[in-house]
TORKOL-4160 file (C-alpha; in steps of 0.2 Angstrom, whole numbers, padded with zeros to 4 digits, m for minus):
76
<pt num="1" X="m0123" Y="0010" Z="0181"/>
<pt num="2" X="m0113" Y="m0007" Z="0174"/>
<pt num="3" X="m0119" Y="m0007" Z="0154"/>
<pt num="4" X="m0127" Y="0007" Z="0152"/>
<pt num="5" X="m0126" Y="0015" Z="0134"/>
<pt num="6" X="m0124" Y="0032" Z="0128"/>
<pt num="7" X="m0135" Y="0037" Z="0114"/>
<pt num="8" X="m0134" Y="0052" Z="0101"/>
<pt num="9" X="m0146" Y="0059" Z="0093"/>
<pt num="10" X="m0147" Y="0074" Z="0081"/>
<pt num="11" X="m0163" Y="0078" Z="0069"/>
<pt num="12" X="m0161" Y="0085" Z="0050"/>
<pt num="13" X="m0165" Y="0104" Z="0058"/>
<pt num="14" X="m0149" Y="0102" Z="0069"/>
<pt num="15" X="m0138" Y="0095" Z="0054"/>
<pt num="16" X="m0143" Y="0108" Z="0043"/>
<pt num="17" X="m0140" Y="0122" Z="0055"/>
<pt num="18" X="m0122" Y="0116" Z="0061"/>
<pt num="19" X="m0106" Y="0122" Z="0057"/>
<pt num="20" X="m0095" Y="0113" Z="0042"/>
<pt num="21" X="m0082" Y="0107" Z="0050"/>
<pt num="22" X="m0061" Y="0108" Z="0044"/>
<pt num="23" X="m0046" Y="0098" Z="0043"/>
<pt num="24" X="m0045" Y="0102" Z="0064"/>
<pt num="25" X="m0055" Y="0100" Z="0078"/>
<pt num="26" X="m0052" Y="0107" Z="0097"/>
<pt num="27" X="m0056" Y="0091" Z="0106"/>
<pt num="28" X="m0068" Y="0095" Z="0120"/>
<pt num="29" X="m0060" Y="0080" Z="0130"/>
<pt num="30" X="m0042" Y="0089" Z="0129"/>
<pt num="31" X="m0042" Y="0104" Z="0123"/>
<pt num="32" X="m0031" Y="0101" Z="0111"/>
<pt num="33" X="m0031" Y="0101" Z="0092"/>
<pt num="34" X="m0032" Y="0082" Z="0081"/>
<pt num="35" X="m0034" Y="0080" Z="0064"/>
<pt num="36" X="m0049" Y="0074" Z="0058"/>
<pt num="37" X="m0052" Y="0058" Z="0048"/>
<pt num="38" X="m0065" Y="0054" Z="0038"/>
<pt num="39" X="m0075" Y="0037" Z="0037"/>
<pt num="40" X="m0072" Y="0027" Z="0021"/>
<pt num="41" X="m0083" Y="0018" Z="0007"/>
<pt num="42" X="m0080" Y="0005" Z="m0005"/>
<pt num="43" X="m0084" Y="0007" Z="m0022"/>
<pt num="44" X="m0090" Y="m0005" Z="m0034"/>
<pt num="45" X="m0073" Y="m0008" Z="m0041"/>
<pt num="46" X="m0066" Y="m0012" Z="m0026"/>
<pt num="47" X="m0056" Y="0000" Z="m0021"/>
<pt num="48" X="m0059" Y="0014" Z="m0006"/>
<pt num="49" X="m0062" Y="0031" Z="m0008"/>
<pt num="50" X="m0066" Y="0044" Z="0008"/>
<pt num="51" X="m0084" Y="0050" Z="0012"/>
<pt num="52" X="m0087" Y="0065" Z="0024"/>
<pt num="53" X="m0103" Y="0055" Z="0028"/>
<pt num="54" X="m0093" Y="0052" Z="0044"/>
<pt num="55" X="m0082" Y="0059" Z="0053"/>
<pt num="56" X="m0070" Y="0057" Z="0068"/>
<pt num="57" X="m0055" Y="0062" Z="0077"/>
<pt num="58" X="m0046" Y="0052" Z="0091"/>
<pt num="59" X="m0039" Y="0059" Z="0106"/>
<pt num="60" X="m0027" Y="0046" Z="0116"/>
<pt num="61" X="m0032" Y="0029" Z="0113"/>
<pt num="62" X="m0053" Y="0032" Z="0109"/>
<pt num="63" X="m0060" Y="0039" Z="0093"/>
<pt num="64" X="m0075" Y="0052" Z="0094"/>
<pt num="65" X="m0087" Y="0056" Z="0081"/>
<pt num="66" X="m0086" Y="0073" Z="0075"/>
<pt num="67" X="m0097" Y="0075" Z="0060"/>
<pt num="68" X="m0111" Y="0072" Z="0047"/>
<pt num="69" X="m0111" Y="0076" Z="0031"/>
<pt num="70" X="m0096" Y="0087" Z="0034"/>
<pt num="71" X="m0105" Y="0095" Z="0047"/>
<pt num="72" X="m0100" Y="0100" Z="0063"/>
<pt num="73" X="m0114" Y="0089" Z="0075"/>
<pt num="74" X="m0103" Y="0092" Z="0092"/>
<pt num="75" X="m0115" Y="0100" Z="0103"/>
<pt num="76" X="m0106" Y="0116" Z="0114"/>
């Protein structure tokens, strides 16, 4: 269907109950390993600093959420 969106969902119970997640991930797209990268947050200084509040790894040319609070939230 032309439009459609994908929604994700994940309650407190799930988060708490998932796995923490590494410096690697085996994609599920490719089966292969990629790094992950971590989202980042800009402090009241100015400068940046890395937050495990979110997490992704890309694969090809797209980027795929990974994790949560350093949590695993990739549903096998």
């Amino acid at each position: 269907m032309k439009g459609t969106k994908n929604m994700f969902t994940i309650g407190n119970d799930e988060l708490k109950k998932a796995n923490p997640l590494g410096s690697f991930i085996l994609c599920n797209m490719c089966g292969k390993r990629h790094i992950i990268e971590f989202g980042k947050e800009k402090m009241p200084d100015g400068t940046w600093k890395e937050t495990k509040f979110l997490s992704f790894y890309k694969c090809g040319n797209k980027s795929y959420l990974a994790g949560i609070n350093g949590k695993d939230i990739r549903r096998k």
